[in-house]
C-alpha positions as CSV (number, residue, x, y, z in Angstrom):
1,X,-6.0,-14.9,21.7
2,X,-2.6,-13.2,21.1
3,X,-1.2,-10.6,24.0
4,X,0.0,-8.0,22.9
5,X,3.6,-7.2,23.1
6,X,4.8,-5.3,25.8
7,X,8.0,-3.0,26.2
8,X,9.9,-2.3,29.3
9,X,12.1,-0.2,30.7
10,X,13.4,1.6,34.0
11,X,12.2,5.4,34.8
12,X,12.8,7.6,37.8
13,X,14.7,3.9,39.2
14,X,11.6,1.9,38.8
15,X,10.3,-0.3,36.7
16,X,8.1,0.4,33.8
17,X,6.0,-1.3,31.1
18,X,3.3,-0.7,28.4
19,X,1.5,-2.3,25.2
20,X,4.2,-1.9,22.4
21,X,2.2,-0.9,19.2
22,X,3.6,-1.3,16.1
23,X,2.0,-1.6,12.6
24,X,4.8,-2.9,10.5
25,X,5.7,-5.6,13.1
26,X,8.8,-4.1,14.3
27,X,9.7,-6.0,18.1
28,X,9.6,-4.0,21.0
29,X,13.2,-1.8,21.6
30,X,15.5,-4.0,24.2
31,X,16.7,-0.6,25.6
32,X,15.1,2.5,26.3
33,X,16.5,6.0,27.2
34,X,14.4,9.2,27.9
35,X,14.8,11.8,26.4
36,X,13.3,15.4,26.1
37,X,13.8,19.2,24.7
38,X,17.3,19.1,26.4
39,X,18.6,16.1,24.2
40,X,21.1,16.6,21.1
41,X,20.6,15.2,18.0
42,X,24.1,13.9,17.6
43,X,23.6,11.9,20.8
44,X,20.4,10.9,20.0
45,X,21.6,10.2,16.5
46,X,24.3,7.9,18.1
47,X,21.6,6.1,20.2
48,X,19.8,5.2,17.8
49,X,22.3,3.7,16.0
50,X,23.2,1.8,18.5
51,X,20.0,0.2,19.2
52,X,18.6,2.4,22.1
53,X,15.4,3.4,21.6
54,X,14.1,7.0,23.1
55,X,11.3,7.7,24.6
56,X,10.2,11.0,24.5
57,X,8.9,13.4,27.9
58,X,9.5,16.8,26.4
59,X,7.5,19.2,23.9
60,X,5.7,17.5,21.0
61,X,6.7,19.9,18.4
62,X,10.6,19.7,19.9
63,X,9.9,16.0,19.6
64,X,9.2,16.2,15.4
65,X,12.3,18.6,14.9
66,X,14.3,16.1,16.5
67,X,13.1,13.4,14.3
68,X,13.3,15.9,11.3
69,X,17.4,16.2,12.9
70,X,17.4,12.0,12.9
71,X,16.8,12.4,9.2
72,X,19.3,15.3,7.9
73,X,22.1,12.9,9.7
74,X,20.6,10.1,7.8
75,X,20.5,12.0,4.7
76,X,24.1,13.3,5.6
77,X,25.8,10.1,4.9
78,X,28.0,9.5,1.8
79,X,26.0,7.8,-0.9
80,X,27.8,4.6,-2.2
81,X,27.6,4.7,-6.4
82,X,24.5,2.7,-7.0
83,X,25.6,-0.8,-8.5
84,X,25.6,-1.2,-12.3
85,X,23.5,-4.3,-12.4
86,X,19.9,-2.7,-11.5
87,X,18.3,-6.0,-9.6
88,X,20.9,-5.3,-7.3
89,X,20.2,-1.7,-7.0
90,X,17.0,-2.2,-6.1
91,X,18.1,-4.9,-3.1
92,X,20.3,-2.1,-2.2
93,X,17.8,0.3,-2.3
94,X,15.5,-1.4,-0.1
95,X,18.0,-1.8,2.4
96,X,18.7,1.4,2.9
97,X,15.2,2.3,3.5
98,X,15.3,-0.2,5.9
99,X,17.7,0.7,7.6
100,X,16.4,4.8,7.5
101,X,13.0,3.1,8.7
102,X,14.9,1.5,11.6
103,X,16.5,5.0,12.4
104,X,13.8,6.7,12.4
105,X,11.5,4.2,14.5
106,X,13.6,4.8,17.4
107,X,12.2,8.4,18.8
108,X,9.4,6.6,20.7
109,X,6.0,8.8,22.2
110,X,3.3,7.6,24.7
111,X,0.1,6.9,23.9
112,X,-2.7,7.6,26.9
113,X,-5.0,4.5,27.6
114,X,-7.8,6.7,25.5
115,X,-5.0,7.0,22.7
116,X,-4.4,10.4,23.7
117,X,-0.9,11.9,23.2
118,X,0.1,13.2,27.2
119,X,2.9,16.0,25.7
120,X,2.9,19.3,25.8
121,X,1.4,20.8,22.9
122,X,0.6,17.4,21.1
123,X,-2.2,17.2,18.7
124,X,-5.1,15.4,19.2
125,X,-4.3,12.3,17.5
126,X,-7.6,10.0,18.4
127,X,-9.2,9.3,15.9
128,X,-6.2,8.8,14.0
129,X,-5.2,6.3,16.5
130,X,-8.7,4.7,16.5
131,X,-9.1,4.7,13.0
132,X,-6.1,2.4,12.7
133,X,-5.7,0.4,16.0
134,X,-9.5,0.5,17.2
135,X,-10.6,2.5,20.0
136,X,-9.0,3.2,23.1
137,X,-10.5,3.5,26.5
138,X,-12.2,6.0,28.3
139,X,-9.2,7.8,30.5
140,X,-9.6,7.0,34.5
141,X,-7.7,9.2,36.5
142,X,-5.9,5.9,37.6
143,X,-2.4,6.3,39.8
144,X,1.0,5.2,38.7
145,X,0.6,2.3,40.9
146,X,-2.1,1.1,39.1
147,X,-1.4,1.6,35.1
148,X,1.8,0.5,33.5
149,X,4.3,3.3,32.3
150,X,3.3,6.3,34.3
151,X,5.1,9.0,35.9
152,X,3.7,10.6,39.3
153,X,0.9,13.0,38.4
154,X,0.4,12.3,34.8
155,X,-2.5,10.0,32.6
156,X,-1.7,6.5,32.2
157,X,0.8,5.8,29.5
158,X,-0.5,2.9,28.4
159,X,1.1,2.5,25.1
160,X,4.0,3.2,23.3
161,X,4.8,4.4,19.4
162,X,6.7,5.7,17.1
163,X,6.7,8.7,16.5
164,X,7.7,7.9,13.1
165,X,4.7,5.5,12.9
166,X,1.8,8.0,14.8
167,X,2.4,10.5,12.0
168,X,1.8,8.2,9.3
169,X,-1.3,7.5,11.2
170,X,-2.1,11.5,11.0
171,X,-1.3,12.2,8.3
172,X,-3.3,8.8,6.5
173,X,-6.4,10.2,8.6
174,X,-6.2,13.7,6.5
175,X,-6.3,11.7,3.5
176,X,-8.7,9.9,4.5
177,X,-10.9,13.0,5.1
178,X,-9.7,14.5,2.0
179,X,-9.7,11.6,-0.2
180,X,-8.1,11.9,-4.0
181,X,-9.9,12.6,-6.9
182,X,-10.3,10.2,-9.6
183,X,-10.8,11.5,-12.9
184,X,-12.2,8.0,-14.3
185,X,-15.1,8.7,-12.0
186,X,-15.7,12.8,-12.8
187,X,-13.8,13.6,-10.6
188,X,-15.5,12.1,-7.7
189,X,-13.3,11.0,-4.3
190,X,-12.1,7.7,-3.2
191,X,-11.4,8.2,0.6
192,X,-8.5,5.5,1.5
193,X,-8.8,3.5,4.5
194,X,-5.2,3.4,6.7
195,X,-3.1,0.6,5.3
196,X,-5.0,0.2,2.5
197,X,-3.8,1.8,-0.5
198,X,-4.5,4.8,-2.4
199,X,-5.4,5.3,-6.1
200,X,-2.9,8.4,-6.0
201,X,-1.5,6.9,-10.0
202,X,-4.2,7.0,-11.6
203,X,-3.1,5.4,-14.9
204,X,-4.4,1.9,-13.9
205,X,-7.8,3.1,-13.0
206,X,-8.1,4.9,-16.7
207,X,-7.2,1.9,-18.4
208,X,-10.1,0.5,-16.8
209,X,-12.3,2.8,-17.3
210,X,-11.5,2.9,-21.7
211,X,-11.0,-0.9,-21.8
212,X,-14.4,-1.9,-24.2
213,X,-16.4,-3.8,-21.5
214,X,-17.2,-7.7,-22.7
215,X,-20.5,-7.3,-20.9
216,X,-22.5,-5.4,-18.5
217,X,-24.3,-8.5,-16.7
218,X,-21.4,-9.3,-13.8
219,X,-18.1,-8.5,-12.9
220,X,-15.4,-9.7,-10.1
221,X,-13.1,-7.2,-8.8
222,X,-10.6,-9.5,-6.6
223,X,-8.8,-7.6,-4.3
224,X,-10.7,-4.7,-4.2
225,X,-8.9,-2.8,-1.9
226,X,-10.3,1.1,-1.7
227,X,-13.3,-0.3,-4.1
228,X,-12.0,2.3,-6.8
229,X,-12.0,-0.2,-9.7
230,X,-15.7,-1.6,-8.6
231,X,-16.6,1.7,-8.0
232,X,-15.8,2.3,-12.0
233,X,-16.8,-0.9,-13.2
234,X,-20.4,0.0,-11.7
235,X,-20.2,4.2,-13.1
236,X,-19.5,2.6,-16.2
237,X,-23.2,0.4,-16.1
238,X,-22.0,-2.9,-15.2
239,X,-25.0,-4.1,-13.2
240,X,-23.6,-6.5,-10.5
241,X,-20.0,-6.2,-9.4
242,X,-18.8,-8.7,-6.4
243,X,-15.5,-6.9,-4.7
244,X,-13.3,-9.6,-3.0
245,X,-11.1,-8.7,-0.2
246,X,-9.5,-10.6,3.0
247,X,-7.7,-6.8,4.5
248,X,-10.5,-6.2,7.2
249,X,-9.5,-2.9,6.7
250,X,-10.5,-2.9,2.7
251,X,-13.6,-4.4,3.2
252,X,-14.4,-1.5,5.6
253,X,-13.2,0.9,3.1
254,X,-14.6,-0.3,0.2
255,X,-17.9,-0.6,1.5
256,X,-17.7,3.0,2.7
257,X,-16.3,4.1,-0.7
258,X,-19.3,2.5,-2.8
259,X,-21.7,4.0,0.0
260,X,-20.7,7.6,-0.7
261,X,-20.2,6.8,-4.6
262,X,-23.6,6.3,-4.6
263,X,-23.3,2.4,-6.1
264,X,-23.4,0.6,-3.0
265,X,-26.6,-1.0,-4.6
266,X,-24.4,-2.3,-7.6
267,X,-21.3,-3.5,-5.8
268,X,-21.2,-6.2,-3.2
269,X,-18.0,-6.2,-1.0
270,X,-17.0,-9.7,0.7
271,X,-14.8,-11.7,2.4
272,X,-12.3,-13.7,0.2
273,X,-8.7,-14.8,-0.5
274,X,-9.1,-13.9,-4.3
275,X,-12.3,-15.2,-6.0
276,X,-16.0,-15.7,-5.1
277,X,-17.7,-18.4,-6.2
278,X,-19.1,-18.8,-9.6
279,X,-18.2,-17.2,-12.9
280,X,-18.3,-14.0,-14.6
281,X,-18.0,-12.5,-17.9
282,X,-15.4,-10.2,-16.5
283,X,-13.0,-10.7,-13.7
284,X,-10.3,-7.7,-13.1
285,X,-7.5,-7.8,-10.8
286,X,-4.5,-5.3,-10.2
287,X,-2.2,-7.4,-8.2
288,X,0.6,-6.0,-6.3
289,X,3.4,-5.6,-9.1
290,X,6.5,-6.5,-7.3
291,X,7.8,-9.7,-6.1
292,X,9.5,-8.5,-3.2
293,X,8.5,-8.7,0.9
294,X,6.5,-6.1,1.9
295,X,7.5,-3.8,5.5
296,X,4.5,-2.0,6.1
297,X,0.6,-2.9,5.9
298,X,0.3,-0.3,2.7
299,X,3.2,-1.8,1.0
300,X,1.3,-5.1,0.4
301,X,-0.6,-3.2,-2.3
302,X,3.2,-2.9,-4.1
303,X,4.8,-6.2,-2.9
304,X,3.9,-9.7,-3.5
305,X,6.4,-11.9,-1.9
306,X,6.9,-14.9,-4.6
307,X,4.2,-13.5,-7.1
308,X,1.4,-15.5,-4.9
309,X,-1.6,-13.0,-5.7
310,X,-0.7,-12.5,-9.2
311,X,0.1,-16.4,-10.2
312,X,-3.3,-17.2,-7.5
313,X,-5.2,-15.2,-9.9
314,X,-3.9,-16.2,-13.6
315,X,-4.2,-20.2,-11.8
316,X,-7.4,-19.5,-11.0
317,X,-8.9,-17.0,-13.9
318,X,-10.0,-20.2,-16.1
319,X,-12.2,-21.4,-13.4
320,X,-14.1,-18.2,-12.5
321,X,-14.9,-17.1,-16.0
322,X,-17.6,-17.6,-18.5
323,X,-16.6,-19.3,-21.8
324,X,-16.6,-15.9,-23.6
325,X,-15.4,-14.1,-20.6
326,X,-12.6,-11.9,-20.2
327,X,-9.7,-11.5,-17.3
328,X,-8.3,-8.0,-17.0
329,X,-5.0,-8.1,-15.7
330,X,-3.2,-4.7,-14.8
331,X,0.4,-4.9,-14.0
332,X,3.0,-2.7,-14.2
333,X,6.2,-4.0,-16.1
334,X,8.4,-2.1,-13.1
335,X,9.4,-5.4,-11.9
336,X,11.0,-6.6,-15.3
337,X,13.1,-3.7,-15.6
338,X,14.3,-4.1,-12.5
339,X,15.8,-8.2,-13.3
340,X,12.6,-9.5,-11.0
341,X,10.2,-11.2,-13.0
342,X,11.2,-11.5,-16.8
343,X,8.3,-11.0,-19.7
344,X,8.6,-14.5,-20.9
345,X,7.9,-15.8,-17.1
346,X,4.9,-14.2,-17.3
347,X,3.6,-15.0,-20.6
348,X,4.9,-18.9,-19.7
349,X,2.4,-18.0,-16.7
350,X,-0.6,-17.1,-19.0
351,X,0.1,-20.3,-21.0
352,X,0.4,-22.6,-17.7
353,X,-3.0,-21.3,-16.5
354,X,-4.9,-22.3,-20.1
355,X,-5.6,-18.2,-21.1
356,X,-4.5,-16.7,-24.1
357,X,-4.1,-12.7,-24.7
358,X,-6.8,-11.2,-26.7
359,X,-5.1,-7.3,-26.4
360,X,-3.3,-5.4,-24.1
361,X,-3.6,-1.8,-23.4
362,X,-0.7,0.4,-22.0
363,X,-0.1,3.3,-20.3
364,X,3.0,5.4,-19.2
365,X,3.2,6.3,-15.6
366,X,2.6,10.3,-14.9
367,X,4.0,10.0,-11.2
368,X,7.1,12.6,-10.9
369,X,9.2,10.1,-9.8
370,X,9.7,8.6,-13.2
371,X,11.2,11.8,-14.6
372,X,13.5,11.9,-11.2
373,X,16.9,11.5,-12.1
374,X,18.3,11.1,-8.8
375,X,16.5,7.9,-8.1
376,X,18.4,5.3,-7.8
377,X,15.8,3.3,-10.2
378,X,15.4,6.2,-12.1
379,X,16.3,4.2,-15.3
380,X,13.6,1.1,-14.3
381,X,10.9,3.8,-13.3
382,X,11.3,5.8,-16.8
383,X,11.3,3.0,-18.7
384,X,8.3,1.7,-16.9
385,X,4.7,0.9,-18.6
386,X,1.4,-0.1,-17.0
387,X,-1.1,-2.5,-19.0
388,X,-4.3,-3.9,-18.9
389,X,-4.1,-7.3,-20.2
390,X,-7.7,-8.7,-21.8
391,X,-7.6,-12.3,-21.2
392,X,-9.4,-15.4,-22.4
393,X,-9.6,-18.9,-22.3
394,X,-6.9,-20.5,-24.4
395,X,-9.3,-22.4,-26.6
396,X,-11.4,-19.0,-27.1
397,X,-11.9,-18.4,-31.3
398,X,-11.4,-14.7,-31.0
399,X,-10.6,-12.4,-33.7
400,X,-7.2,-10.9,-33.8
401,X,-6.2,-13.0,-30.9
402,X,-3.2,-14.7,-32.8
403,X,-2.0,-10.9,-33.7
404,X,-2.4,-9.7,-29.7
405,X,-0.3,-12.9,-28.9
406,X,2.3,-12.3,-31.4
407,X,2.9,-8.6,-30.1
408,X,2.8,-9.6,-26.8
409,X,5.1,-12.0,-27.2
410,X,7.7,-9.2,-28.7
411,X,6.9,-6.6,-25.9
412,X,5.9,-4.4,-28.6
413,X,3.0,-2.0,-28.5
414,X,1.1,-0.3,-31.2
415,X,1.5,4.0,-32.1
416,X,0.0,5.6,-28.9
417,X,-3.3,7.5,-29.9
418,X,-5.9,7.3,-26.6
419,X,-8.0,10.4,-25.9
420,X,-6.5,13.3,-24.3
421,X,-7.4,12.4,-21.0
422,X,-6.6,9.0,-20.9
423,X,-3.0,10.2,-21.2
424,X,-0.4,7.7,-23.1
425,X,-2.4,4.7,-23.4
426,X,-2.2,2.6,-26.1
427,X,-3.0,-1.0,-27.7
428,X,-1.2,-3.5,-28.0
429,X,-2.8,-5.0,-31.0
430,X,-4.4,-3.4,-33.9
């Protein structure tokens, strides 16, 4: 088994050291300064920036307006013109959340051996902290002698974090409480799972609740992640739906979600890098939709480094369905628009894996941040469409299937007329 990693640093002239936690991978800080309600922004700014990290002894709430300082400084910068070319706006985009993630990550809080947060006036952040990193252990009253990281007369430190990262973990706890109302299933809540992510757009789950069913018998959901679109595929009377997942955190969470939708008994949630074995009539997946390396756990719901999941499911679709069986695939174009993935490479990619299209259905995105002009995307996001792609085998005799291919093949989409509460969705073939 793996150790964990372990940071170090020097306190009150001696040595110090303590389980380095951090969910997006980031190595553990070389150097390490305190710091507490006393310290400037501007010089913590500058420490930052230079690579120290700062580990925080002072007031909690002081602690946040500090970071809150790190980001006005951040913010404060001159913007660069974005480039013309928008594949490379997008590489430049990404940097610079990078490097504001980098930033940020270096205001740095203990964490108690029972994940408790020793600060004055710091929340208790447990359950958060267990929900994503397991739970902690019972605190022992231990001396500093005894417990890495301590300071005379306090708990044992026995972790440190980010205090950029802990309030993620908060703040993904409340949601998780809270969960987010899907419309698709009467407004019922899915309650996301940290790192896993959340149906907060909505479009992709209504085109999968209007898309005419090819059957009611079986369905796979591969990748099922929050269990949102099994959870639908099951409300909607399909009678068996299998839910694939390899995230040990979806599995927990979709097997929760389907338990409190009340159609556990219809949905069975396992263990697997894309498909279960045998076929189906139906087999939906909503891949991430763009090719790009992820930087956090929740961000490998957006990016798929290389297009694995998507081409591992269109390679695999043929062998997983039932000759008159459909594959749903729902992908956002986003990734075109923004010079990643062209149209024809992924109609070249339906062609390679031996399916054909039978219709697509589309759907403009609702989020604000399409209609946010100061985005530096702003142009890919307005332009952006999400669609359901109906699937078959290539040598499948279906009617209107030449028409669907010939649209597809010209990006073009028919007048949008869905129900009211489907939003802009349309068809993609008459």
């Amino acid at each position: 088994m793996n150790q964990p990693p372990v940071v170090e640093w020097t306190e009150a002239d001696e040595p110090r050291s303590a389980r380095w936690r951090s969910e997006n991978g980031t190595p553990p800080p070389r150097r390490i300064a305190l710091a507490d309600d006393r310290t400037k922004a501007d010089d913590a700014y500058r420490a930052a920036c230079e690579g120290t990290a700062l580990l925080w002894r002072g007031d909690f709430h002081n602690a946040r307006q500090l970071l809150t300082a790190l980001a006005r400084r951040i913010d404060r910068r001159p913007r660069k013109t974005p480039p013309a070319d928008v594949t490379q706006a997008f590489h430049v985009h990404r940097a610079a959340q990078n490097h504001r993630a980098r930033i940020l990550g270096m205001l740095l809080v203990p964490l108690d051996a029972d994940l408790a947060v020793p600060l004055h006036r710091a929340p208790d952040v447990r359950e958060a902290c267990a929900r994503a990193y397991g739970p902690g252990e019972p605190a022992t009253g231990e001396t500093a002698d005894e417990t890495a990281g301590t300071t005379g007369g306090t708990a044992p430190a026995a972790s440190l974090v980010s205090l950029r990262e802990l309030l993620g973990l908060i703040g993904a706890n409340e949601w998780r409480k809270k969960g987010v109302e899907i419309p698709a299933l009467g407004g019922d809540r899915i309650h996301p799972h940290y790192g896993v992510f959340s149906p907060a757009r909505g479009e992709y789950v209504d085109l999968v609740a209007e898309a005419p069913l090819p059957g009611e018998e079986l369905a796979f959901d591969i990748g099922t992640g929050t269990g949102v679109l099994a959870s639908v595929l099951a409300r909607r009377g399909v009678r068996r739906v299998v839910a694939t997942d390899q995230d040990p955190r979806a599995l927990a969470c979709a097997r929760e979600n389907t338990q409190r939708l009340g159609v556990a008994g219809q949905v069975d949630v396992v263990e697997a890098d894309l498909f279960p074995a045998g076929r189906a009539p139906l087999v939906v997946c909503n891949p991430p939709w763009v090719p790009a390396k992820p930087t956090s756990p929740v961000e490998y719901a957006v990016y798929d480094p290389g297009n694995r999941m998507l081409y591992g499911f269109l390679s695999g679709l043929a062998d997983h369905l039932t000759p008159d069986g459909e594959g749903w695939l729902i992908l956002s174009d986003l990734a075109e628009h923004l010079g990643l993935r062209s149209h024809a490479e992924l109609l070249d990619a339906f062609a390679e894996a031996g399916l054909t299209v039978l219709d697509r259905l589309d759907i403009s995105p609702r989020h604000p941040r399409a209609r946010d002009t100061s985005d530096p995307l702003h142009v890919a996001r307005a332009a952006e469409v999400t669609s359901l792609w109906r699937l078959g085998l290539a040598d499948r005799d279906a009617p209107g299937a030449a028409r669907a291919r010939g649209r597809a093949s010209a990006g073009e989409a028919a007048p949008r007329s869905a129900p009211p509460h489907v939003g802009q969705l349309s068809r993609a073939s008459a």
